[in-house]
N, C-alpha and C positions, 0 to 999 in steps of 0.2 A: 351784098349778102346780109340776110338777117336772124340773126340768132336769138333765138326765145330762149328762156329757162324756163325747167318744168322740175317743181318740185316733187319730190318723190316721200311724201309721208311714212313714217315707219308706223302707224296705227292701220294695221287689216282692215278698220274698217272703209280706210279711205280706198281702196283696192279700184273702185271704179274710178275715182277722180287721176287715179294711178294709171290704169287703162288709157284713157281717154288723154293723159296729157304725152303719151309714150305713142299715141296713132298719130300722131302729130309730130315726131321727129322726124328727121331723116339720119340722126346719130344721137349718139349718148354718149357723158363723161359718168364713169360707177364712180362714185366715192363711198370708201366704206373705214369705217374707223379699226385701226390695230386694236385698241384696248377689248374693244364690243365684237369683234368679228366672230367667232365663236356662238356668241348667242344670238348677229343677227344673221348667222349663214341662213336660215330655213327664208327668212323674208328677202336675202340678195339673192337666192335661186327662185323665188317668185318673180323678184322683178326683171329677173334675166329670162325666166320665161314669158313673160308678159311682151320684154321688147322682143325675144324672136316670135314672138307671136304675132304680132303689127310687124313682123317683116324687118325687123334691126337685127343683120346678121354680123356687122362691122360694128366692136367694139376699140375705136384706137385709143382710148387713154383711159385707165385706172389709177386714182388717185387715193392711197393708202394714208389718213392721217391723223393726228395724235399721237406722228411717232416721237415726238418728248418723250410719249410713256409707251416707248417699247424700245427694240431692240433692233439688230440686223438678225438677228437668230427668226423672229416674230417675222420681220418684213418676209422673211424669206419661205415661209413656212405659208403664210396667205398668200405671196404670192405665185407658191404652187398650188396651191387649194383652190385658188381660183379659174390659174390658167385648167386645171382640169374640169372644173364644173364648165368652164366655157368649151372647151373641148366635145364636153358631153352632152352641151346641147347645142351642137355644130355651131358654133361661131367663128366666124375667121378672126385668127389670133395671130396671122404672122407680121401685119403693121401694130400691134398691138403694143403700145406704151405705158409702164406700170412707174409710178412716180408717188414715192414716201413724202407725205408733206406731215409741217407743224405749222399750225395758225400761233399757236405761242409764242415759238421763237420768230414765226415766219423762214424758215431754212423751206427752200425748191417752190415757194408761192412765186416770188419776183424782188429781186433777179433772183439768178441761177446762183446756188453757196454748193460748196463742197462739203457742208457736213453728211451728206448720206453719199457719198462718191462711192461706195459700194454699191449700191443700187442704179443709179442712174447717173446722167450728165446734162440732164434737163431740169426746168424749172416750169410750174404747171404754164404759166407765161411763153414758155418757149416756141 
């Protein structure tokens, strides 16, 4: 198997290089930050239209992080905001995996910790 990374720019104007690296998957990991979610919602429903656009209807892993600086109240609140905007733009969401990380602490990167054991029982590693 070989898996590429395709960065996903948050500047509009990179939109096309956005395109062009999302016709080339055959999946996608979202990561989207707790603290910013809010004001990047308008560009994570771009890029979520862009993959079902190129045919990405299987989103399995969402990865919520910087939650140092949030809450379970926060996680839980994006991650029904999200699972409906995917909903709405038909995505299959029943293998779908949403996983709270912190690059600070490292808590759910690798290995697996229990500090968000409300949320999940994985680690983005798993």
């Amino acid at each position: 198997h070989t898996i590429n990374f395709i960065h996903v720019p948050r500047r509009p104007s990179l939109v096309k290089n956005r395109a062009a690296g999302l016709f080339q998957a055959d999946t996608f990991l979202l990561v989207v930050s707790a603290p910013d979610y809010e004001s990047d919602y308008a560009q994570i429903r771009d890029t979520l239209n862009l993959c079902r656009f190129g045919g990405l209807v299987k989103c399995p892993i969402i990865v919520i992080s910087k939650m140092d600086m949030s809450d379970e109240k926060t996680y839980n609140e994006i991650k029904e905001s999200l699972l409906s905007l995917l909903k709405s733009l038909l995505f299959q969401t029943n293998n779908l995996t949403i996983i709270p990380v912190s690059s600070k602490t490292h808590h759910h990167i690798a290995p697996y910790s229990n500090t968000y054991n409300w949320a999940t029982n994985q680690s983005l590693c798993d």
